[in-house]
VEXSE-776628 format. One record per residue (C-alpha): residue in one letter; z, x, y; residue number from 1. Coordinates in Angstrom, 1 decimal. Layout:
<pts>
A_Z_X_Y_NUM
...
</pts>
This chain:
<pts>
X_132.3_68.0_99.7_1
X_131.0_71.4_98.4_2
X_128.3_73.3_100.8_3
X_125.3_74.4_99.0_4
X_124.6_78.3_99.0_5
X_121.1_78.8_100.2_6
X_118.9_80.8_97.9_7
X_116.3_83.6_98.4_8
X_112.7_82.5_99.7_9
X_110.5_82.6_96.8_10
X_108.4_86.1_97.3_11
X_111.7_87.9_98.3_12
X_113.8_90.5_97.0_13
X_117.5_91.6_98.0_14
X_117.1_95.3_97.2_15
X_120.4_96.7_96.2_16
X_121.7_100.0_94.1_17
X_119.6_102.2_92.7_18
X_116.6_99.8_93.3_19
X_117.2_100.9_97.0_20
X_117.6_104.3_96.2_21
X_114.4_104.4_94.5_22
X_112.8_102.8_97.5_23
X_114.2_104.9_99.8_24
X_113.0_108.0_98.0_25
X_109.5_106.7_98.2_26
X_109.9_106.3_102.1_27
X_111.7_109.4_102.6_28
X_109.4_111.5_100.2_29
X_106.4_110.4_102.2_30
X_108.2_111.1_105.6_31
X_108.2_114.4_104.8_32
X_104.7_114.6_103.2_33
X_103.0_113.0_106.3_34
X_104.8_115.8_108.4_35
X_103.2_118.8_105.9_36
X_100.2_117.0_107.3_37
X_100.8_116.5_110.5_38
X_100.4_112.8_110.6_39
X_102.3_110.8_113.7_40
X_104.5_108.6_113.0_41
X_103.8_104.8_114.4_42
X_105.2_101.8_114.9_43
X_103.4_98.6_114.5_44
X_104.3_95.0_115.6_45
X_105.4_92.4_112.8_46
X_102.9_90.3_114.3_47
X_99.2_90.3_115.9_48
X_97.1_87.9_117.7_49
X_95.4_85.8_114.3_50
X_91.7_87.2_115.7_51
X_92.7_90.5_114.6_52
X_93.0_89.9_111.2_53
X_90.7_87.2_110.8_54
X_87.7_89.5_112.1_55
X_88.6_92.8_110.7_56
X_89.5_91.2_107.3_57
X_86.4_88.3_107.3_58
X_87.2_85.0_107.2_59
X_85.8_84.4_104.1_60
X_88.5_87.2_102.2_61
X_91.6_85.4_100.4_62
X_93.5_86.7_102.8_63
X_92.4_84.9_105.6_64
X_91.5_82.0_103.8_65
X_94.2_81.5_101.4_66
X_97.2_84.5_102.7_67
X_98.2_84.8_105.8_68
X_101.8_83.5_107.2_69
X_99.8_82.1_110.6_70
X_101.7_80.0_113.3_71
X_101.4_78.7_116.8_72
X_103.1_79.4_119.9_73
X_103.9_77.7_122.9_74
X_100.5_77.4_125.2_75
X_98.3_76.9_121.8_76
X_98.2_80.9_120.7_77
X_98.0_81.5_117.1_78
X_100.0_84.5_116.0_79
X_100.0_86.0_112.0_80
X_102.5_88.0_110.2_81
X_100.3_91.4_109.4_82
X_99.0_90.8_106.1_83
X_98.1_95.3_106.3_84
X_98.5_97.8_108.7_85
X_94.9_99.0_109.2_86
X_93.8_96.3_111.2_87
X_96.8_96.3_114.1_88
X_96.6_100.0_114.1_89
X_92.5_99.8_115.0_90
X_93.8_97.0_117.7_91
X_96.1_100.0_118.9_92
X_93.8_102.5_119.3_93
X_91.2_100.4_121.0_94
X_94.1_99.1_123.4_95
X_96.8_101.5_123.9_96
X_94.6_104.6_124.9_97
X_94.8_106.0_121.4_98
X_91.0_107.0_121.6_99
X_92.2_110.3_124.1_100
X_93.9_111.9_120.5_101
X_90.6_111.2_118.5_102
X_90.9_112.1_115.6_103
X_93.9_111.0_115.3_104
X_96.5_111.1_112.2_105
X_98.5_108.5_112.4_106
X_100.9_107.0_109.4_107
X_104.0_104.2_109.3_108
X_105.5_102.2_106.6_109
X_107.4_98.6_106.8_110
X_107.1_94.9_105.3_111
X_104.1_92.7_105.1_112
X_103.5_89.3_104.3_113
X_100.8_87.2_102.3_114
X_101.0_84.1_100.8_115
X_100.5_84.7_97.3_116
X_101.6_84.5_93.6_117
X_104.7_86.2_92.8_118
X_104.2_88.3_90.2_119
X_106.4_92.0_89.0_120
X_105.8_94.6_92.2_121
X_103.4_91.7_94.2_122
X_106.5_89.7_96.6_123
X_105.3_87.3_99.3_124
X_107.4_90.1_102.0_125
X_106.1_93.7_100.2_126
X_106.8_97.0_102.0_127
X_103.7_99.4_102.0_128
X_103.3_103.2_103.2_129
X_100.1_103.8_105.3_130
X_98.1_106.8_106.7_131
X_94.8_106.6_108.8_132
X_92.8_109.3_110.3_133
X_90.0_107.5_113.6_134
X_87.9_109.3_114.9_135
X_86.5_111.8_112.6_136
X_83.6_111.2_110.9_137
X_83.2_114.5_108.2_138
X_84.1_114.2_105.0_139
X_86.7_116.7_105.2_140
X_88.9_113.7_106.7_141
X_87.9_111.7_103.3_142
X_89.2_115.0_101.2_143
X_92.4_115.1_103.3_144
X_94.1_111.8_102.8_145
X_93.4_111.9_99.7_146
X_95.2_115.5_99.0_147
X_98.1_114.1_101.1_148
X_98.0_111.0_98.3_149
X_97.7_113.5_95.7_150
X_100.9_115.5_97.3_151
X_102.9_112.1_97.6_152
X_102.2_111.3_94.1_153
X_103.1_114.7_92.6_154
X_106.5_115.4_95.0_155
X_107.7_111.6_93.6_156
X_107.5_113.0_90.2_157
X_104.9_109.6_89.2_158
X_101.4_112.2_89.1_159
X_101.2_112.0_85.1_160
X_99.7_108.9_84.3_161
X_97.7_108.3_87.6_162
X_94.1_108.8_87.8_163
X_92.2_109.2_91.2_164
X_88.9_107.0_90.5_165
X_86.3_107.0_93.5_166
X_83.1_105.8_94.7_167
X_80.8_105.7_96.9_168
X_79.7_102.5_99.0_169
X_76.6_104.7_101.1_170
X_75.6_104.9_105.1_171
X_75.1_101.3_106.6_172
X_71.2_101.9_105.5_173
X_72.0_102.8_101.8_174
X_74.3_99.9_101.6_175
X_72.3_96.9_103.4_176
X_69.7_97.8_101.3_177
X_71.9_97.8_98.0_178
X_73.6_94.3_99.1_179
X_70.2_92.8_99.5_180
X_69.0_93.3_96.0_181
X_72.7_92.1_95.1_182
X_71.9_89.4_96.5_183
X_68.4_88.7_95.1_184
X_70.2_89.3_91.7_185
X_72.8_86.6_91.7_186
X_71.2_83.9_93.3_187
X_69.2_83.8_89.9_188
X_72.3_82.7_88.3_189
X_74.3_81.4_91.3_190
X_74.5_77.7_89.1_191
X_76.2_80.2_86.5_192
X_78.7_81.8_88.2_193
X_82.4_81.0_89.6_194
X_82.9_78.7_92.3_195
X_84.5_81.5_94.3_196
X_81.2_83.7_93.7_197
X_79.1_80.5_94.5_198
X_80.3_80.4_98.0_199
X_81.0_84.2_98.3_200
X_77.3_85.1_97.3_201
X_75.2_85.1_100.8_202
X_78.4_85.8_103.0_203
X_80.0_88.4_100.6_204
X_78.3_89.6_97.6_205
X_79.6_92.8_97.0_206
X_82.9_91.1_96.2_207
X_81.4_89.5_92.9_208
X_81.0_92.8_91.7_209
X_85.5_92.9_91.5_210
X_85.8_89.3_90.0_211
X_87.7_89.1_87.5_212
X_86.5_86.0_86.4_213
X_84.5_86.3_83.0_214
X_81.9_83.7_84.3_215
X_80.5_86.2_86.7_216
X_81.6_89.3_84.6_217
X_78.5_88.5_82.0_218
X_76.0_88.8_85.3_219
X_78.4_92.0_86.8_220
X_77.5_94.5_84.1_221
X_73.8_94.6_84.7_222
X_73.5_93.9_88.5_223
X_71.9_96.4_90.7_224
X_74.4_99.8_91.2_225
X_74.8_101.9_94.3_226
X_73.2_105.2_93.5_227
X_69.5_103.7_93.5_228
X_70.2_103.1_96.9_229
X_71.9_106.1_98.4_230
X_70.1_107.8_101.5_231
X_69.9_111.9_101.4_232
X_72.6_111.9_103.8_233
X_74.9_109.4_101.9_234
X_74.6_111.8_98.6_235
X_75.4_114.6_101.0_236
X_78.3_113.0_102.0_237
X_80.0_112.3_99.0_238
X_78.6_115.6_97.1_239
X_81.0_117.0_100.4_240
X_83.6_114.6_99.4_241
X_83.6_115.5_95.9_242
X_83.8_119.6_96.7_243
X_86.4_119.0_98.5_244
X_88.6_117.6_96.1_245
X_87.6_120.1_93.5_246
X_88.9_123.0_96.1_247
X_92.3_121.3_96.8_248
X_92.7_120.7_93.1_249
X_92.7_117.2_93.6_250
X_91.4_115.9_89.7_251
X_89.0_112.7_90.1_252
X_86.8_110.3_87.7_253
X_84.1_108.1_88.9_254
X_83.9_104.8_89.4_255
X_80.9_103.3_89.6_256
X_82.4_99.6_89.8_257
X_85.0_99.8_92.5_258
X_83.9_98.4_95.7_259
X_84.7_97.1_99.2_260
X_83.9_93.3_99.7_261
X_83.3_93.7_103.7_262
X_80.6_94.9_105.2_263
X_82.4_97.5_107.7_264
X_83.7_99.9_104.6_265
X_81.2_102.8_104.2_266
X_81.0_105.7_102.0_267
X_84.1_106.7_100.2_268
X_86.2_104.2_98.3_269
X_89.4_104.9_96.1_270
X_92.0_104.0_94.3_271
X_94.8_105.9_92.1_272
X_95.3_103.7_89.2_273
X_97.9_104.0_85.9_274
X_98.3_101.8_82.8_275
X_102.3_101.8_83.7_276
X_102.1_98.6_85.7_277
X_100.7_96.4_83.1_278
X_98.2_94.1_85.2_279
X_98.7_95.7_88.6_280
X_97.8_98.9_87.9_281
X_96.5_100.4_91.1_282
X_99.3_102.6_92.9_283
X_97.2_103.5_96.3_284
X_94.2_102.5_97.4_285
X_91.7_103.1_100.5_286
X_88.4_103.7_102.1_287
X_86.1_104.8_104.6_288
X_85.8_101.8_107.1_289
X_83.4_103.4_109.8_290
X_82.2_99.8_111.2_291
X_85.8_98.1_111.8_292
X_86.1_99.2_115.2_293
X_82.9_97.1_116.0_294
X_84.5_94.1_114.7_295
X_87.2_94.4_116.9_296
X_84.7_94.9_119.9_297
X_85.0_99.0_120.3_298
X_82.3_101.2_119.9_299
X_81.5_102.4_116.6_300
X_84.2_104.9_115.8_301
X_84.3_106.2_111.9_302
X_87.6_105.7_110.5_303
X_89.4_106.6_106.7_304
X_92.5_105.6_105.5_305
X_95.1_104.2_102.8_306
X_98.0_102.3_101.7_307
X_100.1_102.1_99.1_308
X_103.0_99.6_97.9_309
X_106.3_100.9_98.1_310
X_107.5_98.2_95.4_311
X_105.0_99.9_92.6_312
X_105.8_103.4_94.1_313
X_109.3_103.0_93.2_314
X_108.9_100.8_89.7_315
X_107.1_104.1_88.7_316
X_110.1_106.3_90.7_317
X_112.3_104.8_88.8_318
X_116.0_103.7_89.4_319
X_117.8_106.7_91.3_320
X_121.5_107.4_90.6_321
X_123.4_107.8_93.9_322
X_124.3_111.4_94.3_323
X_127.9_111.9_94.5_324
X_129.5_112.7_97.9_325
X_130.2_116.2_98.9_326
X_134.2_115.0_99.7_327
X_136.8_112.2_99.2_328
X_139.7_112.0_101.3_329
X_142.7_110.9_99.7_330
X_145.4_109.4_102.0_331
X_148.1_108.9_99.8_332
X_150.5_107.6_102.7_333
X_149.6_105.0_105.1_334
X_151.5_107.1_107.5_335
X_148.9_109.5_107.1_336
X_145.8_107.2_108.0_337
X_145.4_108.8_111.4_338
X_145.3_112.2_110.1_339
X_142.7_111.3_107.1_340
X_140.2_109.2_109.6_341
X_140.0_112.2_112.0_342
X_139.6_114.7_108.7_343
X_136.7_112.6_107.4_344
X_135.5_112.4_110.4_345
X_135.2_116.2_110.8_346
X_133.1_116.8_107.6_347
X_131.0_114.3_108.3_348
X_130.1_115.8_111.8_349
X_130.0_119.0_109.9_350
X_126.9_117.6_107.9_351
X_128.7_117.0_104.4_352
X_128.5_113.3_102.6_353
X_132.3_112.0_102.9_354
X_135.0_109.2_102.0_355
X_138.1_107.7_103.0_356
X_139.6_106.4_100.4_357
X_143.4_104.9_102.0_358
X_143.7_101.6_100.0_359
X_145.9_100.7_97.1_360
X_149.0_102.5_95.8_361
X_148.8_106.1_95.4_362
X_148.1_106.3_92.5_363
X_145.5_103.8_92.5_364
X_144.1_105.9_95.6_365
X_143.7_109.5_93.8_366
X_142.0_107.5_90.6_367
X_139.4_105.7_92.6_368
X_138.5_108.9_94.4_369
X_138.4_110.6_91.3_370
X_136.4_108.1_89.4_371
X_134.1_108.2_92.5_372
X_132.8_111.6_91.4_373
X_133.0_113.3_94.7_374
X_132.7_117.3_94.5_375
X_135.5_117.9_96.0_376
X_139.0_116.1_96.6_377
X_141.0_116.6_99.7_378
X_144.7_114.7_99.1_379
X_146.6_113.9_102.1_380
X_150.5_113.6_101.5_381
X_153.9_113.9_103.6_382
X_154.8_117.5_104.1_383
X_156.9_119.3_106.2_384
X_154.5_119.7_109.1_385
X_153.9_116.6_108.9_386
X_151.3_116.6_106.4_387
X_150.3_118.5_103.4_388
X_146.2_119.1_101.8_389
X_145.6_119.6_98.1_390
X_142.3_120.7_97.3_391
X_140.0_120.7_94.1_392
X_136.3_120.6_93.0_393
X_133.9_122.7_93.8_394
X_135.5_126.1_95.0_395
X_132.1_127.3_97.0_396
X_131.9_123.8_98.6_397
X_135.7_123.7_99.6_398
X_135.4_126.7_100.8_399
X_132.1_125.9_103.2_400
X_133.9_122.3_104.3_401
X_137.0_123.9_104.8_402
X_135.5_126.8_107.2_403
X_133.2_124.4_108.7_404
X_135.9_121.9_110.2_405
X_138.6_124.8_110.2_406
X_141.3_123.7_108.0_407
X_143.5_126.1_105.6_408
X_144.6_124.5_102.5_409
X_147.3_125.7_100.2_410
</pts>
């Protein structure tokens, strides 16, 4: 009877080759972007209590509704796979005695999960990059993050292509007093629009405004926009915003359309967006959320931040060729195994990229090392001191490996 090989969930991915070389460019490109900016690195738990995502995020969001990966634990608890990282890291700093560092820059990366529709770069496990500044309420924080995105961008080599498109979602005042008349505006046609927008139009009308359904795009186009209802000091703010990119050189278009379904996101709202990705076209995306803290019962503590898939990141990256090692180290005698293992050994201590290569015949042994494109080939054979090195590649690298682990090679 023949055991059945289990298959991948559905909404996985094995990442292998230069798919994981891509990805791993991503992560370690933003490592050191977040460190330019002087961003602490976090960890995060894989899961929360359900309560933190189900009030930051609003119950009535298809990620709490439809999403999340939710399950129960002994005693009744209900526990959820983080569907984002902004919501456990507000938990944090209301908990853990973040609040002292205020404002604090704060960034991580790792998998998430939601329930959803696979689809290309969209996985039911996805890996995001995340930064967050708490605590500072000046737009200067707004113009940061989004030079840090900018820099990220530009050092993966993906900035052609990518637009930064941004709006402006107003103080609390300007944007109660814009939801109202959104309000007032679609319950004229609520018999006309999607059920989703039906249901979604006393509780969360700002999120008709991003349907994509063409039943409520006909009523979209001319509902009320943003601007009428910006205070003095919400103009201000984004006016700041705006300078702010201009001096870092940050280029930006407007976007008068995108917006932020919950009620907590204030002000500044972004996304970097390309026409590379077919549907999915946004590569980061963020926002202002001054009133999340409140949901989570903190006091009101103003907060801006991103995140950005590392999936789409590296499908723009592109597949990465594996650079070739600095060394290979032939054994061409099993005699000599001893002797190569403590010489590999040595350069890699010495901080150069190294293999062993001490399988097959000898032959066989030299042709793999060779066809492994190393930079340099050490070959270990019988001598009469008991063993002899022949060296070739790069002469400026065999000569730095060679001084570095203090061998002399004929």
């Amino acid at each position: 009877m023949s055991i059945k090989t289990p298959q991948a969930v559905r909404g996985t991915q094995d990442i292998f080759g230069p798919e994981a070389d891509a990805f791993a460019h991503v992560v370690e490109t933003f490592e050191r972007v977040r460190r330019l900016y002087r961003f602490r690195r976090v960890e995060m738990p894989v899961f929360e209590r359900t309560e933190v995502f189900s009030r930051s995020l609003g119950e009535t969001t298809d990620v709490v509704s439809k999403e999340m990966y939710s399950f129960e634990v002994r005693g009744g608890e209900s526990l959820t796979l983080r569907p984002e990282f902004t919501a456990g890291i507000a938990r944090a700093f209301l908990t853990d005695g973040w609040k002292q560092y205020a404002p604090l820059k704060v960034a991580t990366h790792g998998p998430l999960f939601r329930y959803e529709r696979p689809q290309k770069g969209r996985y039911r496990q996805f890996h995001q990059i995340d930064a967050e500044v708490i605590g500072a309420a000046e737009p200067q924080a707004d113009v940061e993050l989004l030079a840090m995105a900018d820099q990220l961008l530009r050092e993966l080599g993906i900035s052609d292509g990518v637009t930064l498109t941004l709006n402006t979602l107003g103080d609390a005042e300007s944007r109660d007093a814009w939801r109202a008349a959104l309000v007032e505006h679609f319950r004229g046609v609520k018999a006309e629009l999607s059920e989703d927008s039906q249901e979604r139009l006393e509780k969360n009308p700002l999120r008709i405004l991003d349907s994509k359904d063409e039943r409520d795009r006909r009523f979209v186009a001319d509902a009320p926009q943003i601007d009428t209802f910006l205070s003095a000091e919400a103009q201000d703010f984004f006016a700041a915003v705006t300078a702010g990119l201009d001096a870092a050189g940050v280029a930006w278009t407007r976007n008068a359309a995108l917006v932020r379904g919950l009620d907590y996101y204030r002000h500044t709202a972004f996304e970097f967006v390309t026409d590379r990705l077919g549907a999915q076209g946004t590569v980061l995306g963020g926002g202002r959320y001054d009133g999340l803290m409140e949901s989570l019962g903190g006091p009101a503590t103003p907060a801006v931040g991103w995140a950005a898939g590392i999936e789409r990141l590296a499908m723009l990256v592109g597949a990465q060729a594996e650079a070739p090692a600095d060394a290979s180290v032939v054994v061409e005698d099993d005699a000599l195994l001893t002797r190569g293992t403590a010489m590999v050994t040595a350069i890699r201590r010495a901080g150069f990229t190294a293999e062993l290569v001490a399988t097959g015949s000898p032959r066989k042994r030299f042709d793999k090392a060779v066809k492994g494109g190393a930079l340099t080939l050490f070959a270990l054979s019988p001598g009469e001191d008991g063993a002899a090195v022949r060296t070739k590649g790069d002469a400026e690298l065999l000569a730095r490996i060679e001084q570095a682990i203090g061998i002399v090679a004929p």
